[in-house]
C-alpha positions in Angstrom: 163.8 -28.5 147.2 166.3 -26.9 149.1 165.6 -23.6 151.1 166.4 -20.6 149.0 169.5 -18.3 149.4 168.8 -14.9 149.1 172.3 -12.5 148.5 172.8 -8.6 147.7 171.0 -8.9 144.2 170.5 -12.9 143.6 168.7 -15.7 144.9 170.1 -19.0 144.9 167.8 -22.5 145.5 168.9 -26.0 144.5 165.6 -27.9 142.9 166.4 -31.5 142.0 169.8 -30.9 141.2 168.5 -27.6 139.5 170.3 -24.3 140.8 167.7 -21.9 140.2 169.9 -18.8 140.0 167.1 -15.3 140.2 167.9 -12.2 138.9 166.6 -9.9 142.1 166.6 -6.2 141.5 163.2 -6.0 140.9 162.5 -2.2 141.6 165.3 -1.5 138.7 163.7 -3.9 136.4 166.7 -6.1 137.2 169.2 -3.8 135.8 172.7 -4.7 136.0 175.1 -3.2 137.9 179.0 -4.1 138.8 177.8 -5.6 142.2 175.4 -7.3 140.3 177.4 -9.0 137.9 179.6 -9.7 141.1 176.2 -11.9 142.4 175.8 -13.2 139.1 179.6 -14.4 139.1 178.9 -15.9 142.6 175.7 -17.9 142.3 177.6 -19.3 138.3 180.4 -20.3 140.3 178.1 -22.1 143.6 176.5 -23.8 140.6 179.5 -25.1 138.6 180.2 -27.2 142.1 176.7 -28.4 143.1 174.6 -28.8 139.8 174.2 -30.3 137.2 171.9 -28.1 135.3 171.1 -24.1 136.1 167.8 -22.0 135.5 168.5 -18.4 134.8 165.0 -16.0 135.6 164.4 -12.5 137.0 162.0 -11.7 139.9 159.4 -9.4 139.7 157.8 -8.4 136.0 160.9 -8.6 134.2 163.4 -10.8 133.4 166.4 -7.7 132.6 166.1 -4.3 131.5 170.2 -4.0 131.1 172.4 -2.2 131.8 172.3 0.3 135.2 173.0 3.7 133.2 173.3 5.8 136.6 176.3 4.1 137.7 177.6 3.5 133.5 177.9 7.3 133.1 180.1 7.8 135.8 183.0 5.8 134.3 185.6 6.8 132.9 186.5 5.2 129.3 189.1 3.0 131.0 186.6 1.9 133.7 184.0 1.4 131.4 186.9 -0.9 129.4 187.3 -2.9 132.5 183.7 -3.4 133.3 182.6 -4.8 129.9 185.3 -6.8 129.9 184.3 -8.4 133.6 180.8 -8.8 132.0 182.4 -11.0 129.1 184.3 -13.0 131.8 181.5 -13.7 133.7 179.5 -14.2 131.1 181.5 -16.8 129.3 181.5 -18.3 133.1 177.7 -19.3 132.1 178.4 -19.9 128.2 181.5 -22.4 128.2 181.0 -23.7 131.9 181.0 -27.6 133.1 176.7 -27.4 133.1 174.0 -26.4 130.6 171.8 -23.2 131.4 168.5 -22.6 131.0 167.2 -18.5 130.8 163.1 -18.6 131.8 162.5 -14.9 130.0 159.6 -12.8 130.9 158.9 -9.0 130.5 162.0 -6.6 129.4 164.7 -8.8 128.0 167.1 -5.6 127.0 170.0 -4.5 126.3 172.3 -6.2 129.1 169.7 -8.6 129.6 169.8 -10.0 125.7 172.9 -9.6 126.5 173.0 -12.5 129.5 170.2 -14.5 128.0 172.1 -15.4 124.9 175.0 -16.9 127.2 172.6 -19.4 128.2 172.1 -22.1 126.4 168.5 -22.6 125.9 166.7 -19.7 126.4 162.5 -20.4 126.9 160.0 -17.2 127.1 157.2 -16.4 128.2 154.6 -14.1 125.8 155.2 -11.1 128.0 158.7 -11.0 126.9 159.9 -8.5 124.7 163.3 -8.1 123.2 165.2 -5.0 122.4 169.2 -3.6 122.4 168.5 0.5 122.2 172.3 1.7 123.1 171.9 3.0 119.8 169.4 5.5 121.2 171.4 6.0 124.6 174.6 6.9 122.4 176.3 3.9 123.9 177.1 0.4 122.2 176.8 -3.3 123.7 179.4 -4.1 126.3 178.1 -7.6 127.5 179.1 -9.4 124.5 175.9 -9.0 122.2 178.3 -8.1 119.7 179.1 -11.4 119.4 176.8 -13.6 121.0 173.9 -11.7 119.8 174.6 -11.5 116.2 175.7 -14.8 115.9 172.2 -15.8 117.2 169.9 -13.9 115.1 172.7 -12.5 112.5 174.4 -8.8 112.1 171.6 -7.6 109.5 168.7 -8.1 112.3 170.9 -6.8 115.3 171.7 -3.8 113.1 168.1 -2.9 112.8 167.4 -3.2 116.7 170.4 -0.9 117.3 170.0 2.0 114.7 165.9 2.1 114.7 164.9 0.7 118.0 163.3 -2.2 117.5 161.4 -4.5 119.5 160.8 -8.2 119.0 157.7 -10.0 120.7 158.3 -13.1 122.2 156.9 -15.0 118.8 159.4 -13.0 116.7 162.5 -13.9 118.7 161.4 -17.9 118.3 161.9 -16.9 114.6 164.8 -15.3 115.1 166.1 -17.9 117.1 166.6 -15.8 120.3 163.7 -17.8 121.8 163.7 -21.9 121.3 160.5 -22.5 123.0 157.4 -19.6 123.8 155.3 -20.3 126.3 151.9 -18.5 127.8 152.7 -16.5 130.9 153.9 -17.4 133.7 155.0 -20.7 132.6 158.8 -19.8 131.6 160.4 -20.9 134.7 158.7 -24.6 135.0 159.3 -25.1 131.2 163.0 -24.2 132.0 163.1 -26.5 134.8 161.7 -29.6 133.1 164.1 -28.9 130.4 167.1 -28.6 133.0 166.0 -31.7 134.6 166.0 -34.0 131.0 169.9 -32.4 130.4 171.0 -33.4 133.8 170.3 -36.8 133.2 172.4 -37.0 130.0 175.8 -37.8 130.6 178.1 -35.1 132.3 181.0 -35.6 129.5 178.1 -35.4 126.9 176.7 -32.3 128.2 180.4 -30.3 128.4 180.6 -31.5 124.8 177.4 -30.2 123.4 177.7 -26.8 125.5 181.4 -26.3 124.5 182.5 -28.4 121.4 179.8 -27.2 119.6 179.8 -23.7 119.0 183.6 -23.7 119.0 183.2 -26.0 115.9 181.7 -23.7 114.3 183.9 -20.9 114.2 186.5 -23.7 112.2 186.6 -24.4 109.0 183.9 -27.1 107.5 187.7 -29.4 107.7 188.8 -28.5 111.0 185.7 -28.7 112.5 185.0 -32.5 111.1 188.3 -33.2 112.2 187.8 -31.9 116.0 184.1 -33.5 116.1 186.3 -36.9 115.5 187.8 -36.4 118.3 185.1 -35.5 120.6 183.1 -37.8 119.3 185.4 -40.9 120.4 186.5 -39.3 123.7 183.0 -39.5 124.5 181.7 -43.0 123.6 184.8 -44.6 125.3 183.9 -43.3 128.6 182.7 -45.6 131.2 178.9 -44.0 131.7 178.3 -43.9 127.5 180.0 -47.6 127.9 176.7 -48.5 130.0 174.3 -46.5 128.4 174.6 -48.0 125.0 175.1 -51.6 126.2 171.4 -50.9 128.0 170.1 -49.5 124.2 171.5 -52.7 122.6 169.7 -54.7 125.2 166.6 -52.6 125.1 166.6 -51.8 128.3 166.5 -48.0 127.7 163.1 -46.5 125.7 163.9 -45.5 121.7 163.6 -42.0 120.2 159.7 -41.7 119.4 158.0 -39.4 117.3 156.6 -36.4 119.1 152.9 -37.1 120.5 153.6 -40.7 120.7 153.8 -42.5 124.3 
């Protein structure tokens, strides 16, 4: 484990190839503000060069109330433009990066926060973590990308309802809603992340940039277009060098077989 960096808003430690990357604003709940994002932006970009998998988690009782609303209202609408669009930028930094990310989600996850979480890519929370997007009762809308990233996870009819009537989701609801791919009891979020981290880091680095950015451009194509791009991908990957060895040591059984879960 390497000793932990500690910046204006983030921590930064390096576990087993891991960049643990903590959300540390603590006495705001987390809430995000532009020299926040600018940590964020800084700790994505330290782990694009050192990792090979990242765990997103908030210090503190929360994982991310959103967005700081002291500094928001005193933007003007151009500023405010500029700002949402430096949250999608760094945001996408985490989504279609070089490395999978893992969100351990506890407490809040709100607003801005929902909003970060769903650029991960697997997202595991605790049962204190509740989920809600209530710019509909601040008289503001999303600005971090929810509008997209959100809706596509747990669809428009669902993130409509949060927004209008306030909504919250329990940590059990967002599995359902596919916000949430694993719950776990409290406290636990961050070592489930981890080991999770740790079995995509030893897939193949050409595999894992696939997965994390083939994928969900694929499915913005056409049923056609996508079949025809996953072609391509497809035999890109299995003629590099490290799939080249990997499926010579399946063929000669020297690597374990999928089992069915529960078995050894």
């Amino acid at each position: 484990m390497s000793d932990m960096t500690v910046g204006d808003f983030v921590t930064y430690e390096l576990v087993d190839d891991i960049a643990h990357v903590g959300l540390n604003r603590p006495e705001k709940r987390n809430a995000i503000s532009d020299r926040f994002v600018e940590a964020i932006a800084a700790a994505v970009a330290r782990a694009e060069r050192e990792a090979k998998a990242a765990v997103l988690h908030g210090h503190g009782n929360h994982f991310c109330a959103g967005l700081d609303l002291a500094e928001h209202v005193q933007k003007t609408p151009i500023e405010g433009v500029r700002g949402s669009r430096r949250w999608h930028a760094v945001f996408a930094g985490i989504e279609h990066g070089t490395i999978p990310w893992f969100s351990a989600l506890h407490g809040a996850v709100v607003g801005g926060g929902l909003e970060l979480a769903a650029a991960t890519h697997i997202r595991v929370a605790d049962e204190t973590a509740f989920f809600a997007l209530p710019e509909g009762q601040r008289g503001i809308f999303v600005g971090g990308g929810g509008s997209v990233r959100v809706a596509r996870l747990i669809g428009v009819a669902r993130m409509t309802d949060m927004m209008l009537t306030g909504r919250v989701a329990s940590a059990n609801e967002a599995e359902r809603w596919n916000v949430a791919q694993y719950v776990v009891p409290a406290g636990q979020a961050r070592a489930k992340a981890h080991a999770l981290a740790c079995k995509a880091a030893s897939n193949a680095p050409l595999s894992n940039y696939a997965v994390i950015n083939a994928l969900p451009r694929i499915q913005d194509m056409a049923k056609e277009d996508g079949l025809f791009v996953e072609s391509f991908i497809s035999s890109f990957t299995t003629t590099s060098p490290e799939a080249e060895e990997r499926l010579r040591a399946f063929l000669e059984k020297r690597a374990g077989r999928v089992q069915a879960p529960g078995n050894a």
